[in-house]
MDTraj code that builds the backbone (N, CA, C; nanometers):
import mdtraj as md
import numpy as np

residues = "UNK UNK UNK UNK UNK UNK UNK UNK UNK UNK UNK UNK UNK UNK UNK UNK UNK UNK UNK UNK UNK UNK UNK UNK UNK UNK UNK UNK UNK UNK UNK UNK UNK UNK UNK UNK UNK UNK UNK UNK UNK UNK UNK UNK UNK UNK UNK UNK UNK UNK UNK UNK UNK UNK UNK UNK UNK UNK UNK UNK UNK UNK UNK UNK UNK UNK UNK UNK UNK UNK UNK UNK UNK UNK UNK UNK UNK UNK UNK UNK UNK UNK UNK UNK UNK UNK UNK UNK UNK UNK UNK UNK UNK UNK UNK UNK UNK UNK UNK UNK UNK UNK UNK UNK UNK UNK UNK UNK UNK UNK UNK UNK UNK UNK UNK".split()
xyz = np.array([
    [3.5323, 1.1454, -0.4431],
    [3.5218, 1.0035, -0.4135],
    [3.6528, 0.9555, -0.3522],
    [3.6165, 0.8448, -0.2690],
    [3.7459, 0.7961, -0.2146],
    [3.7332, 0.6601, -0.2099],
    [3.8663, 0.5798, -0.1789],
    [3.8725, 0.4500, -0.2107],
    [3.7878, 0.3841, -0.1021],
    [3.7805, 0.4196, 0.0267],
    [3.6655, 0.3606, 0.0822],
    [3.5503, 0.4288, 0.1078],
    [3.5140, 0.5059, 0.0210],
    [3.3600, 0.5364, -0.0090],
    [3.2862, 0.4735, -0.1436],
    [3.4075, 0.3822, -0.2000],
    [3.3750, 0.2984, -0.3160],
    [3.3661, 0.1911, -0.2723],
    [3.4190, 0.1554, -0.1790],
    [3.4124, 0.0076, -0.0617],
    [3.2881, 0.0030, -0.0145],
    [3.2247, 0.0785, 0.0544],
    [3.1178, 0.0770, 0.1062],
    [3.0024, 0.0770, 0.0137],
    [3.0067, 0.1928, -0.1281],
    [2.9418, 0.1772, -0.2105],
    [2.8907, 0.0216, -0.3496],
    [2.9514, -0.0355, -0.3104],
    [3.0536, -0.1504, -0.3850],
    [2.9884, -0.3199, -0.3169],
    [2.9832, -0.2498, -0.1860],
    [3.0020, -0.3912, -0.0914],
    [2.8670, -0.3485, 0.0025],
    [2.8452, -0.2696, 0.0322],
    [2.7617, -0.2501, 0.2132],
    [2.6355, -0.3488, 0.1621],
    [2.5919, -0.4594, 0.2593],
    [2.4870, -0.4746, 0.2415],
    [2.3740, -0.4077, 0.1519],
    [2.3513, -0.2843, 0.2423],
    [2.2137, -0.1696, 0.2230],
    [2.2560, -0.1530, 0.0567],
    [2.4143, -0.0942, 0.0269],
    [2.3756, -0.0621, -0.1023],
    [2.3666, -0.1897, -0.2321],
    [2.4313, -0.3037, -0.1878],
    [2.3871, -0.4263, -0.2569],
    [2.2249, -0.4589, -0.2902],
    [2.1624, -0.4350, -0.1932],
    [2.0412, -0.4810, -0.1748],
    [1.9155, -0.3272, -0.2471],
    [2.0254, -0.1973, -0.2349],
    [1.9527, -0.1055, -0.3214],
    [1.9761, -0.1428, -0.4719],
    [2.0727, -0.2066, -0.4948],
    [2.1409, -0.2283, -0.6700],
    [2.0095, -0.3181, -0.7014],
    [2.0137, -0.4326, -0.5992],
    [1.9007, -0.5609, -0.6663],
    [1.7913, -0.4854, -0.6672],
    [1.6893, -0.3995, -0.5725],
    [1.5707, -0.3297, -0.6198],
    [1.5583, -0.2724, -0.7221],
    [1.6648, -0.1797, -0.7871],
    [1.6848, -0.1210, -0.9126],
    [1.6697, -0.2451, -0.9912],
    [1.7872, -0.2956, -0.9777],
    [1.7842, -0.4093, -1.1101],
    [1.6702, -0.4886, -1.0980],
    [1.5692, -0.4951, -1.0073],
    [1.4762, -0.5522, -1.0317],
    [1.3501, -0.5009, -1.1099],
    [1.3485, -0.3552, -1.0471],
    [1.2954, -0.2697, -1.1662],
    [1.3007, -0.2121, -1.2921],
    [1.4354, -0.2417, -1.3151],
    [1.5047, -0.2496, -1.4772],
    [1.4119, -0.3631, -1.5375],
    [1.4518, -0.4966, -1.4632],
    [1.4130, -0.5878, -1.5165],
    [1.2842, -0.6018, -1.5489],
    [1.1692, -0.5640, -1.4717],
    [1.0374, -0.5628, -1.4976],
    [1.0165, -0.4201, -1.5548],
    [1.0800, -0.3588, -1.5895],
    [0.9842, -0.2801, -1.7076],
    [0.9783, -0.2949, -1.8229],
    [0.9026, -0.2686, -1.8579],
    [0.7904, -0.3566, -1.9947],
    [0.8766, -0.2886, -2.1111],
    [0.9170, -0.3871, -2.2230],
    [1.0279, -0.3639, -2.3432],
    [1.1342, -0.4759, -2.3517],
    [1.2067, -0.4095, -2.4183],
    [1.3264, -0.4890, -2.4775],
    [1.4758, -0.4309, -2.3617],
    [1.5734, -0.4521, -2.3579],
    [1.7205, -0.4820, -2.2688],
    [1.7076, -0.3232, -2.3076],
    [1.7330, -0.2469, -2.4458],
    [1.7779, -0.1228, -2.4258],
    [1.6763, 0.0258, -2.3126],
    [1.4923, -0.0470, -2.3483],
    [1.4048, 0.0468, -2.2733],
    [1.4274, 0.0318, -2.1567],
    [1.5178, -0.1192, -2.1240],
    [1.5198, -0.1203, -1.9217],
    [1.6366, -0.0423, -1.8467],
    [1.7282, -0.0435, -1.9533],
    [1.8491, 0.0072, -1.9170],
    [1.8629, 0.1558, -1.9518],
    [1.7602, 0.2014, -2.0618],
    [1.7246, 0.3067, -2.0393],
    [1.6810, 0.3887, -1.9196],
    [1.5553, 0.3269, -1.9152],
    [1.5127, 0.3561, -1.7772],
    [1.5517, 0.3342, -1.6479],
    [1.6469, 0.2581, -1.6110],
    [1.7367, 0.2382, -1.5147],
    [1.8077, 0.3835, -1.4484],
    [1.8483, 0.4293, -1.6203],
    [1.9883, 0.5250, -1.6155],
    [1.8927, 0.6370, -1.5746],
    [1.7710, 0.6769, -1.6319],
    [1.7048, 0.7816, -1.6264],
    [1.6791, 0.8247, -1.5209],
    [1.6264, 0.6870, -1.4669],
    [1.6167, 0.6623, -1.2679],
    [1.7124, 0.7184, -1.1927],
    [1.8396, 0.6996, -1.2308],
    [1.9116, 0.7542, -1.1454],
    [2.0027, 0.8734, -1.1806],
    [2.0174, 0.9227, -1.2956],
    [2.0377, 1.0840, -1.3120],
    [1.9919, 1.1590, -1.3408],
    [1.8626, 1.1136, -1.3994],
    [1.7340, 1.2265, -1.3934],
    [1.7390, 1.2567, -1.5768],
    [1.8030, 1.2073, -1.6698],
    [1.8501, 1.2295, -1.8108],
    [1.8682, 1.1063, -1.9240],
    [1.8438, 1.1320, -2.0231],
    [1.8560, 1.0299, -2.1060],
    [2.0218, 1.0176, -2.1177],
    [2.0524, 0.8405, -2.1551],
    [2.2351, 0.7928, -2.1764],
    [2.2452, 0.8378, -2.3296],
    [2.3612, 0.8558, -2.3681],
    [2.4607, 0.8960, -2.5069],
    [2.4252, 0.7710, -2.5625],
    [2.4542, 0.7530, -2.6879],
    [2.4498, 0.6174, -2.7155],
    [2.6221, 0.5516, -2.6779],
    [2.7136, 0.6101, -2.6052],
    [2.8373, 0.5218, -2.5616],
    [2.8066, 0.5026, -2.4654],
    [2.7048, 0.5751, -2.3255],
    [2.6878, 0.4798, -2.2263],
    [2.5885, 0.3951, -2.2084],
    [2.4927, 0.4083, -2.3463],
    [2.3851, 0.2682, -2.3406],
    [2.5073, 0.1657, -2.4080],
    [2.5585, 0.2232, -2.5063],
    [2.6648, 0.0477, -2.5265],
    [2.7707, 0.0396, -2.4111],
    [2.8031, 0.0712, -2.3099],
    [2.8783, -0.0263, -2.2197],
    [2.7628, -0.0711, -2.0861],
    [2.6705, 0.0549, -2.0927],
    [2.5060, -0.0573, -2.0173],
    [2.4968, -0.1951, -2.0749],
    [2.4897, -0.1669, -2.1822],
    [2.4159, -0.3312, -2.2418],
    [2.5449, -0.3892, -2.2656],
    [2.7081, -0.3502, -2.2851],
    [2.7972, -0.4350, -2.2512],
    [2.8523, -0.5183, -2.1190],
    [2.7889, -0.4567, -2.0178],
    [2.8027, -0.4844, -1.9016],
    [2.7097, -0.5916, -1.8413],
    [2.5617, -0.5421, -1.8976],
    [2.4507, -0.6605, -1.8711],
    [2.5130, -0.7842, -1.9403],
    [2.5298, -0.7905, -2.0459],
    [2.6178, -0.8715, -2.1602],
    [2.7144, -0.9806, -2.0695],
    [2.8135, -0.9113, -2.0064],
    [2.8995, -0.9855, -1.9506],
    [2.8476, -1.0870, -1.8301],
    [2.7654, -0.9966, -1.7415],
    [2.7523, -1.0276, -1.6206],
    [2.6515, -1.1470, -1.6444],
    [2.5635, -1.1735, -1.7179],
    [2.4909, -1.2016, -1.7386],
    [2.5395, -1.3685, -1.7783],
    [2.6186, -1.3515, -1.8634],
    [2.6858, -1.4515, -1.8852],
    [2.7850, -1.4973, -1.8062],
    [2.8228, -1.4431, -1.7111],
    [2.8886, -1.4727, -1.6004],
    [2.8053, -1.5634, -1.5149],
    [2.7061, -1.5052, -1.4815],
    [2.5648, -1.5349, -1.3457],
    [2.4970, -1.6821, -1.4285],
    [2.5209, -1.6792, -1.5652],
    [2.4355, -1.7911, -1.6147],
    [2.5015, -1.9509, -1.6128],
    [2.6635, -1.8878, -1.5960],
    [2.7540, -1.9730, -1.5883],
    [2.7825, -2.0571, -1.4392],
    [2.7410, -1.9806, -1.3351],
    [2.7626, -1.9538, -1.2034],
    [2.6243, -1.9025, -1.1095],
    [2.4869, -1.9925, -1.1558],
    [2.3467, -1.9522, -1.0739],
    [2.3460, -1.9701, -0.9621],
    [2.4894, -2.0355, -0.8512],
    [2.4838, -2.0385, -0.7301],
    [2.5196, -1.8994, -0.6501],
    [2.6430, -1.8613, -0.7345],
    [2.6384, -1.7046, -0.7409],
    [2.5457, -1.5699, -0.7125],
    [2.4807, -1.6250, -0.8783],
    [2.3549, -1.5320, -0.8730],
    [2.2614, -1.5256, -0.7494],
    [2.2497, -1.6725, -0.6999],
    [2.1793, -1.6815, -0.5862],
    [2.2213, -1.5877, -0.4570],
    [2.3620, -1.6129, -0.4381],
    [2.4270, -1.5668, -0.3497],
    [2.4110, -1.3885, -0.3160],
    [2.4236, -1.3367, -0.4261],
    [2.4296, -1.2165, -0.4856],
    [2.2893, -1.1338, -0.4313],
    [2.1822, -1.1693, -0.4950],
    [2.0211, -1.1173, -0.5207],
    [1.9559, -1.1555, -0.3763],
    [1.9963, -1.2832, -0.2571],
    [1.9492, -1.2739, -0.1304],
    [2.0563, -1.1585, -0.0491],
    [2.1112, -1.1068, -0.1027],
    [2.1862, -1.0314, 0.0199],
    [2.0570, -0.9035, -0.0024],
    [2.0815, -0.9204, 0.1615],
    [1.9713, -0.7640, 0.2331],
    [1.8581, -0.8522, 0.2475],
    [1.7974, -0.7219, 0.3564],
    [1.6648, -0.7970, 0.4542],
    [1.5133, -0.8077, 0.3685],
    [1.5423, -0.7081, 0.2683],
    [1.3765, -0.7541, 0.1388],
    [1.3740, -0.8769, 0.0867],
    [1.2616, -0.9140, 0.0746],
    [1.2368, -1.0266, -0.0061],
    [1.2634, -1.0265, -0.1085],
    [1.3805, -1.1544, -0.1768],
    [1.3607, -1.1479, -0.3368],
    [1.2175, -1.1412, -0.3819],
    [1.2153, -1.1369, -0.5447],
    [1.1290, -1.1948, -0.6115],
    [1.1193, -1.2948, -0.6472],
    [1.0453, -1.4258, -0.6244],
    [1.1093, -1.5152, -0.6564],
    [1.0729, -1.5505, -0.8360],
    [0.9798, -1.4683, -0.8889],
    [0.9668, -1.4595, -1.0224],
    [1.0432, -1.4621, -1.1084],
    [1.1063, -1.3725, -1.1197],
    [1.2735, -1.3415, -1.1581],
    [1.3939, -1.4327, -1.1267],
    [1.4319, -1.4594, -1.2931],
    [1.5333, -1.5867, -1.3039],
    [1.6704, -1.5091, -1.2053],
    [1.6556, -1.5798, -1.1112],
    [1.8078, -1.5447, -1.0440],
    [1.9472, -1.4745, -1.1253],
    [1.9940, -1.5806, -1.2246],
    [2.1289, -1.4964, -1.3059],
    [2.0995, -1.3753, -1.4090],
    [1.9705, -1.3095, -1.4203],
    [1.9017, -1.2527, -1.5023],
    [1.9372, -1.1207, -1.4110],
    [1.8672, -1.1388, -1.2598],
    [1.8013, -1.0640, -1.1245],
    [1.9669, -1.0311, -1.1001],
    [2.0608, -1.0769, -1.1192],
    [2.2302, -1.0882, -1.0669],
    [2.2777, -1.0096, -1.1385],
    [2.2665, -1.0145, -1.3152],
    [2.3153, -0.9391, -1.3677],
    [2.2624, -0.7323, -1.3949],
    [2.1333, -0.7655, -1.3510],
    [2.0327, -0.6569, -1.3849],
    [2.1541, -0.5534, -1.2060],
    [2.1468, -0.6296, -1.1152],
    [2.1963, -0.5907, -0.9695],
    [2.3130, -0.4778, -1.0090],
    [2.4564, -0.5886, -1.0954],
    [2.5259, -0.5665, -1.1296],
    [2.5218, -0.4419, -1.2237],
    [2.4367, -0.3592, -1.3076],
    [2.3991, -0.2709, -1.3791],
    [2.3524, -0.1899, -1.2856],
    [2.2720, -0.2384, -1.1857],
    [2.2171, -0.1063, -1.0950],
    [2.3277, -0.0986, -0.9728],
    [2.4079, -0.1216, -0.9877],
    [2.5135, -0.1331, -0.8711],
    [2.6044, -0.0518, -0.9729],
    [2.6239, -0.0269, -1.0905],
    [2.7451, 0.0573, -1.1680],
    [2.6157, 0.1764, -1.1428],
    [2.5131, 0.1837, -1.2019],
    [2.4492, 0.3139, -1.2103],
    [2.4589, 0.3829, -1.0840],
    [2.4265, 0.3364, -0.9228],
    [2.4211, 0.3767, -0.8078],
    [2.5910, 0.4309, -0.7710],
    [2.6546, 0.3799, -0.8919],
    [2.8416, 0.4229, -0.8075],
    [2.8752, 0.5357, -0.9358],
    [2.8158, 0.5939, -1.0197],
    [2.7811, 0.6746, -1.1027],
    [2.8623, 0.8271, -1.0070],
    [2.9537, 0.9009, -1.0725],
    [3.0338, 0.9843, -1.0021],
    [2.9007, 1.0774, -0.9990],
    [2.8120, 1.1089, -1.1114],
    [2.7268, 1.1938, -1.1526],
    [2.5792, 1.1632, -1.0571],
    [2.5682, 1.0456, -0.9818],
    [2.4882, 0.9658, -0.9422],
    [2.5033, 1.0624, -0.8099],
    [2.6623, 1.0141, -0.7299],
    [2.7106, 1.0257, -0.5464],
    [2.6948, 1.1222, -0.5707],
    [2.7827, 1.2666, -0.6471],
    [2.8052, 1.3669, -0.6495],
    [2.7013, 1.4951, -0.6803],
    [2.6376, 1.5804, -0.6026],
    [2.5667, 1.7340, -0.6851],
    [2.6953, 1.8378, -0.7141],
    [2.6813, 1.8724, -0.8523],
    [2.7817, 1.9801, -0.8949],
    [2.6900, 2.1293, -0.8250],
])
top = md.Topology()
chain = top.add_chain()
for i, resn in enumerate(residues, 1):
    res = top.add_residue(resn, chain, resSeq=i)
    for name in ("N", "CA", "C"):
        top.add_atom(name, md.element.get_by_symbol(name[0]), res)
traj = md.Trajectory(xyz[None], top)
């Protein structure tokens, strides 16, 4: 990894707008915060999380979440970037923070990288 392959990963449109599809599919699968973020992680390394990286998953939703709830112009800002249609179902700072979770899973060293 390099510092601007974390830039691009981090920032590019395309991969912003791949984080919100994930996090949108976190968000709509059927359960409670730990089965979405489960399945999030599963989505993208192919394996079930430890229980230390489901607690900084759900510490991270945690934060952001409360960040985006504080700041829904944000969230707004955030979940229209890229050419798909939001959902407009999905509470915006909810859809922001879920992004933010699928935007750490997609920058996942284990994620970019095949050993």
């Amino acid at each position: 990894d390099t510092p601007l392959q974390a830039l691009v990963t981090m920032n590019d449109p395309q991969y912003v707008e791949a984080a919100r599809q994930l996090g949108a599919r976190m968000l709509q699968y059927p359960g409670n915060t730990e089965r979405r973020l489960t399945f999030g992680f599963r989505l993208v390394t192919a394996r079930l999380p430890s229980s230390f990286e489901k607690s900084v998953l759900t510490a991270t939703l945690k934060k952001f979440l409360g960040q985006y709830e504080q700041n829904p112009e944000a969230a707004k800002k955030l979940v229209s970037v890229g050419e798909s249609p939001v959902n407009e179902e999905l509470n915006p700072p909810e859809l922001a923070a879920y992004t933010m979770v699928g935007s750490l899973l997609l920058n996942l060293d284990e994620t970019l990288n095949k050993n």
